[in-house]
LUMMI-782445 format. One record per residue (C-alpha): x, y, z; residue in three letters. Coordinates in steps of 0.1 Angstrom, whole numbers, padded with zeros to 4 digits, m for minus. Each point is the difference from the previous one (the first is absolute). Example, Ala and Ser with C-alpha at 12.3 -4.5 7.8 and 13.67 -1.06 7.14 Angstrom:
0123:m0045:0078:ala $
0014:0034:m0007:ser $
% end
This chain:
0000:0000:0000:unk $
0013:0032:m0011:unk $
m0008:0031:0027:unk $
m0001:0039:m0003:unk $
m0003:0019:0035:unk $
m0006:0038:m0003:unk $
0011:0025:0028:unk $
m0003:0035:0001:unk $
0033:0010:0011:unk $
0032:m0023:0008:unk $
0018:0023:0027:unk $
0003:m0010:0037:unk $
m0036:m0006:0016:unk $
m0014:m0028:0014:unk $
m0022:m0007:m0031:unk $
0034:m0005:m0019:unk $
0010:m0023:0024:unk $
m0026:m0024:0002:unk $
0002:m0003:m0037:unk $
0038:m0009:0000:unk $
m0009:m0026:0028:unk $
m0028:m0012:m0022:unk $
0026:0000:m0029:unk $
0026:m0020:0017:unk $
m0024:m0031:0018:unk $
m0013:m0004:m0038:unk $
0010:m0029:m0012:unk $
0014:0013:m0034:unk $
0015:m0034:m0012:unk $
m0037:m0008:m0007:unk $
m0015:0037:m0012:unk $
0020:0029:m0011:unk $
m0014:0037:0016:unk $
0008:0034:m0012:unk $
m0009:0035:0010:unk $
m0014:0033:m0012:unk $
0007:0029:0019:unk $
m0025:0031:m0009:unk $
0018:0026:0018:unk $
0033:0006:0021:unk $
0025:m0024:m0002:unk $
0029:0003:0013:unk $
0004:m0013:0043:unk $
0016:m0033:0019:unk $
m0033:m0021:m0011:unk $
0005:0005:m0031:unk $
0040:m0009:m0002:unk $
m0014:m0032:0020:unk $
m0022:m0013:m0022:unk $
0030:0002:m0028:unk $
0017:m0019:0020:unk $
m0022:m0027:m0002:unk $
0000:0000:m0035:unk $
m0036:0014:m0006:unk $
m0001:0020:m0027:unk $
m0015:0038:0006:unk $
m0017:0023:m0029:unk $
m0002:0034:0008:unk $
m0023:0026:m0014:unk $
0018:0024:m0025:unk $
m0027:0029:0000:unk $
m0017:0013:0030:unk $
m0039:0012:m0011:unk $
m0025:m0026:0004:unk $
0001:m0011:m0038:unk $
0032:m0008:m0006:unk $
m0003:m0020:0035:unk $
m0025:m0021:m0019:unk $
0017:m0003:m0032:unk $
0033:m0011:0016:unk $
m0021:m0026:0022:unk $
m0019:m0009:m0035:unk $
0033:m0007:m0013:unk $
0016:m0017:0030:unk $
m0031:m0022:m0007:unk $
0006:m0010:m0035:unk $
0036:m0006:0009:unk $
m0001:m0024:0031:unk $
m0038:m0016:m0014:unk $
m0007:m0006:0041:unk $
m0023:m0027:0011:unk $
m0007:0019:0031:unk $
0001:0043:0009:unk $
0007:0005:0035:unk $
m0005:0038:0008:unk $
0016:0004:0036:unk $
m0011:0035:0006:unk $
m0033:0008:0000:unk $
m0004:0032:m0029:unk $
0020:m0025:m0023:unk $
m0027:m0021:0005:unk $
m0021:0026:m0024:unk $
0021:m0021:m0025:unk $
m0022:m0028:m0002:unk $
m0017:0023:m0029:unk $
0030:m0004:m0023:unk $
0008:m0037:0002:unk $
m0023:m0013:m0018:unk $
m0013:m0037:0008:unk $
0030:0001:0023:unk $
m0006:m0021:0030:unk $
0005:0036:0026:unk $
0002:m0008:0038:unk $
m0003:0038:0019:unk $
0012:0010:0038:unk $
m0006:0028:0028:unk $
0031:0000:0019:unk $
m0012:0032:0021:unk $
m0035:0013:0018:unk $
m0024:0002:m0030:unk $
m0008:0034:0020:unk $
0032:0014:m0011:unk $
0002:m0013:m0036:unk $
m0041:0019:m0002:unk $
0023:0028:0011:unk $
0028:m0001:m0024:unk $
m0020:m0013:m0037:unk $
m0025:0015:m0020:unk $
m0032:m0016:0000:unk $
0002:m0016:m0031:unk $
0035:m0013:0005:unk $
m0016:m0011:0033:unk $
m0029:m0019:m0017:unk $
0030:m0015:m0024:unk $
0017:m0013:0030:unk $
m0025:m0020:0015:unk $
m0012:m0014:m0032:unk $
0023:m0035:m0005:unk $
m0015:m0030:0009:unk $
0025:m0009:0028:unk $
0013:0024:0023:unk $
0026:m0009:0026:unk $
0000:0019:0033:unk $
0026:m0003:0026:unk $
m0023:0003:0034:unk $
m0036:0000:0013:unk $
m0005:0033:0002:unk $
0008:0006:m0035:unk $
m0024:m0032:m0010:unk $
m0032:0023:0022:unk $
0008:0025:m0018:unk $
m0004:m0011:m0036:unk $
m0031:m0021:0011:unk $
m0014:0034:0014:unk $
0008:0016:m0034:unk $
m0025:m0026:m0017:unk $
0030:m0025:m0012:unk $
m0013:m0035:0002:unk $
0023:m0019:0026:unk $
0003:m0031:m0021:unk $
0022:0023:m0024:unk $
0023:0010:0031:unk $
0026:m0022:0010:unk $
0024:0010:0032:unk $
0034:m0010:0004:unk $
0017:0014:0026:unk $
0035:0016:m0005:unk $
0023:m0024:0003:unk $
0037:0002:0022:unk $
0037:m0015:m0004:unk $
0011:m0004:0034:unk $
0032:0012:0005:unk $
0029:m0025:0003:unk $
0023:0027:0029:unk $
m0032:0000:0018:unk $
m0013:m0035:0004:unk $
0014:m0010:0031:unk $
0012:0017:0037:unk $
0033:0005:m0010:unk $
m0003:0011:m0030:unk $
m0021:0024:0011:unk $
0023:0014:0029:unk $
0023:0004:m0026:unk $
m0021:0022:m0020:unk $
m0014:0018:0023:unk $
0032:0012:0014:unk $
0016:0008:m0037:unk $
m0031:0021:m0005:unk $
0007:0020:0034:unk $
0037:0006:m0008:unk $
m0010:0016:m0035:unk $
m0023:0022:0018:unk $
0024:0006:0034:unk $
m0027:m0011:0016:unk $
0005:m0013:0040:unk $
m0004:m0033:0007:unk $
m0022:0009:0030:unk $
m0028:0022:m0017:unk $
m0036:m0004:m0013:unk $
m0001:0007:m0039:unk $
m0037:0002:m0012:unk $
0007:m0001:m0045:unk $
m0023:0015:m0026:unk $
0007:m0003:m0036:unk $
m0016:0011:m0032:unk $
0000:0023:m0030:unk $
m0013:0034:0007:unk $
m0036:0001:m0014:unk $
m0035:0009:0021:unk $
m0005:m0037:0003:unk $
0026:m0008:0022:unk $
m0006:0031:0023:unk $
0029:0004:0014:unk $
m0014:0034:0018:unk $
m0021:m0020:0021:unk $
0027:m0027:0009:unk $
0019:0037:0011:unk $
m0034:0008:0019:unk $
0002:m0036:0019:unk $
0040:0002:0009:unk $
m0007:0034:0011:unk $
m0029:m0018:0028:unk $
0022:m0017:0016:unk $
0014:0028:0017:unk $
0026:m0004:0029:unk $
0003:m0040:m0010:unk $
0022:0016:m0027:unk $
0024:m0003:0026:unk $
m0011:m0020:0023:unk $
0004:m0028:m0022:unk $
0032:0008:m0016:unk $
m0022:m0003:m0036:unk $
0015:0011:m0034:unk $
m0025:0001:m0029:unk $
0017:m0013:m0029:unk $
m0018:0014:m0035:unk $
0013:m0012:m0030:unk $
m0013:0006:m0036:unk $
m0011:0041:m0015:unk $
m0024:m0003:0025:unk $
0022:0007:0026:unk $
0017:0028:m0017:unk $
m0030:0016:m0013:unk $
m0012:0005:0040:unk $
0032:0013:0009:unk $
m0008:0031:0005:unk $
m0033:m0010:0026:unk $
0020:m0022:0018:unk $
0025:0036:0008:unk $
m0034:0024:0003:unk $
m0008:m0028:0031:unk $
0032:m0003:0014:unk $
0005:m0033:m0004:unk $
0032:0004:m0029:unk $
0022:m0021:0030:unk $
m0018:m0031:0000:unk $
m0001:m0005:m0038:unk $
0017:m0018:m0021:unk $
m0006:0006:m0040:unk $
0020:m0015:m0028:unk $
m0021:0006:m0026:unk $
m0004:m0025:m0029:unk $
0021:m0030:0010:unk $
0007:m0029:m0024:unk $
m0014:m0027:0022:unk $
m0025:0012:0026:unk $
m0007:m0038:0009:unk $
0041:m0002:0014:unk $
m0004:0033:0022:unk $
m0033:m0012:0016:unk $
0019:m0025:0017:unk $
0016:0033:0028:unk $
m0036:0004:0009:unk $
m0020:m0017:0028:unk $
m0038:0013:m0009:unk $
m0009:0012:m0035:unk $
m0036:0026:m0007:unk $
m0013:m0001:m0030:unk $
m0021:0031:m0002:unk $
m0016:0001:m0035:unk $
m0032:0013:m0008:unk $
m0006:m0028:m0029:unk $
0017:m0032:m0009:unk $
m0003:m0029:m0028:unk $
0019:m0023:0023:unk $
0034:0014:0012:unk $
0031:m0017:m0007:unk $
0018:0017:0028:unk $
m0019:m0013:0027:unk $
0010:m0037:m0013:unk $
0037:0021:0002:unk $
m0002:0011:0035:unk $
m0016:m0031:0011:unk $
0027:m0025:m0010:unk $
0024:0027:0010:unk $
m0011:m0008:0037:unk $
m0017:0031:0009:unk $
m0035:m0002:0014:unk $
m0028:0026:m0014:unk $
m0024:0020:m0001:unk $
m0023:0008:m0032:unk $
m0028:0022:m0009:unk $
m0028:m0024:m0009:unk $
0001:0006:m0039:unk $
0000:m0019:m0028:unk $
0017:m0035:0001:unk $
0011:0005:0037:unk $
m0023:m0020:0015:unk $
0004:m0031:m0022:unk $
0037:0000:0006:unk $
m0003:0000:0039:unk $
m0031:m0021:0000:unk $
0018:m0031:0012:unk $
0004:0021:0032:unk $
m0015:m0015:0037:unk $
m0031:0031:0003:unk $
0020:0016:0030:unk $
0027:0004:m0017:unk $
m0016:0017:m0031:unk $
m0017:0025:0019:unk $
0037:0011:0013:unk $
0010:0004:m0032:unk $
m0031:0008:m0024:unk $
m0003:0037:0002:unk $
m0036:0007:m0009:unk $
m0003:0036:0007:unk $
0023:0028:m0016:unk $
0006:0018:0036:unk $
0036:0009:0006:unk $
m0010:m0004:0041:unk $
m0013:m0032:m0012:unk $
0030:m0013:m0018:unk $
0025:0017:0025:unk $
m0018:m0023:0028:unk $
0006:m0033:m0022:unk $
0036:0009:m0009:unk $
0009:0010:0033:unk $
m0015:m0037:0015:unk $
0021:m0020:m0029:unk $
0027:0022:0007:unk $
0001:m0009:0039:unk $
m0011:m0033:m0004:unk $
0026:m0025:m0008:unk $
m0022:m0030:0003:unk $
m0026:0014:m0021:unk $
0027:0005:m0031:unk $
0015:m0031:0006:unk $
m0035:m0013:0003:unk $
m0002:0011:m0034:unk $
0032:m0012:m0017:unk $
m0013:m0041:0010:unk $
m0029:0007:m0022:unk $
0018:0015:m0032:unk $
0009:m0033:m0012:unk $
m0040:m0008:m0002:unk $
m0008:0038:m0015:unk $
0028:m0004:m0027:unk $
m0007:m0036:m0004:unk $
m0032:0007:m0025:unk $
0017:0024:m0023:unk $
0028:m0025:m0011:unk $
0006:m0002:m0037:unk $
m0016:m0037:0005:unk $
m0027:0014:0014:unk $
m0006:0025:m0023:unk $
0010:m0013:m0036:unk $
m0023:m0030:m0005:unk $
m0031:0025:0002:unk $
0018:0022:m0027:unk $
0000:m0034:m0014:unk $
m0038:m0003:m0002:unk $
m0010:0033:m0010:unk $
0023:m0001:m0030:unk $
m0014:m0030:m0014:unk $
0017:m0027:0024:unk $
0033:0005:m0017:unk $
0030:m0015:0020:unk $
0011:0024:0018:unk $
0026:m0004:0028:unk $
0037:m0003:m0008:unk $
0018:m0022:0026:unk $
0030:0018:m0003:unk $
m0005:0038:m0010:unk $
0023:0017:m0011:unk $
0017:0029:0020:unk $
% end
């Protein structure tokens, strides 16, 4: 079986990502894949999937119709027996393919994607037969919108484990290179954020919920470790507030995943989600969290004991509120350790074995897992 996937962009987001894992658990020795790219090219994903071999067509022009005309002839030239658009506006693609077997995603809150299209290029979107969304919340949501849930298909995100973090030692030793980068003491509290520096992620309010703790600032020795444009784009809140000493913010860094490992709790504060890839990061870094219920969040902590979710579920966006849950993981040693046994189990369901043979289904029950992907 021959397979085209279409992303909008190949940079460095999480989208990207989940492609190139996708890309390199195929198993290519029975099906060959390629890619068209309508937009931006040019980011770590994209020099990944080279890697593997996979080649990537890029779109020469930029308006809409040359878009179609260079996926019209990408068409013609790879004669596909399967379109997989990964974003969901390339979805509006299934138009030009012809009797193309198309298989569509939404890979973010349909509320934001009503924000960002124009109705017609909404209507476009949700129009293939097969849509694959990557959490329950984003499955409501289309049903809401009148899409008929035997067309939706969810398959969660899926994970690679990393090999420095998968046992106690290995761990220790990351967690203390991670610290030494940052000059970080061995004996403080570091709570991590990381993301890019969009309204999504609102980083202002993570600021706002830092800012609550108050005198626990130094009462328990914490450091707030921000990485990503995130960080730098609240720079100057966190020195209106005062709090410029117990910040530490790198910017973009090439592996956030690596430097998660300094930190001992990790808040994700977004306003919307698909299903984030950095809370798989932090978890298998070893830090316990705390999330704003959006999104995918829930499905990827749903494997946690009920007590334990409502210490780490954050379903208000209160700053007071969040300040009081940090401050108890903070303190709590147990509690975080409490944690850590149970991220085996949460990670456990997002394994490329795990995730692959539904892939599998929903593209025609192709083979799909390679038993020894390439790196």
């Amino acid at each position: 079986m021959k397979l085209l996937c279409v992303i909008g962009q190949l940079g460095n987001g999480g989208t990207e990502k989940q492609l190139y894992l996708f890309l390199r658990h195929l198993d290519r020795g029975e099906h060959s894949a390629s890619v068209f790219v309508s937009g931006p090219s040019e980011g770590i994903w994209r020099d990944r999937i080279r890697e593997l071999g996979v080649e990537i067509h890029s779109c020469v022009g930029s308006g809409m119709l040359s878009k179609v005309m260079d996926y019209r002839r990408v068409l013609s030239r790879e004669r596909p027996d399967v379109v997989f658009s990964w974003s969901f506006f390339t979805n509006a693609l299934v138009w030009a393919s012809g009797s193309k077997r198309f298989v569509g995603s939404l890979r973010q809150e349909y509320a934001q994607s009503k924000i960002e299209l124009s109705y017609l290029r909404r209507r476009l979107s949700l129009s293939p037969q097969s849509l694959v969304v990557n959490s329950s919340h984003s499955a409501e949501e289309l049903i809401y919108a009148g899409i008929s849930a035997d067309r939706i298909h969810k398959i969660f995100n899926m994970f690679q484990r990393r090999a420095c973090f998968a046992g106690s030692a290995g761990s220790i030793e990351a967690r203390g290179e991670a610290r030494s980068r940052y000059g970080i003491p061995d004996n403080a509290l570091v709570l991590a954020g990381v993301g890019r520096d969009c309204p999504a992620k609102d980083f202002g309010f993570f600021v706002d919920t830092v800012e609550a703790l108050g005198c626990e600032l130094d009462d328990r020795r914490l450091l707030v470790l921000l990485l990503g444009s995130g960080g730098t784009a609240v720079k100057g809140m966190i020195a209106e507030r005062g709090l410029g000493k117990y910040f530490i913010l790198p910017g973009e860094v090439p592996e956030a995943a690596i430097d998660l490992a300094a930190a001992d709790v990790f808040f994700l504060s977004s306003r919307q989600e698909g299903m984030p890839n950095v809370l798989f990061e932090a978890i298998d870094a070893g830090c316990a969290v705390l999330a704003t219920d959006v999104g995918g969040v829930r499905d990827i902590l749903a494997t946690l004991p009920e007590e334990l979710l409502k210490k780490t579920l954050l379903r208000e966006r209160d700053a007071k509120l969040a300040a009081a849950m940090l401050s108890e993981l903070l303190r709590d040693r147990k509690l975080r350790q409490d944690f850590s046994n149970c991220s085996r189990d949460i990670l456990a369901k997002f394994a490329p074995e795990a995730i692959m043979p539904q892939y599998c289904r929903v593209l025609g029950g192709i083979k799909c897992m390679n038993s020894s992907p390439r790196e």
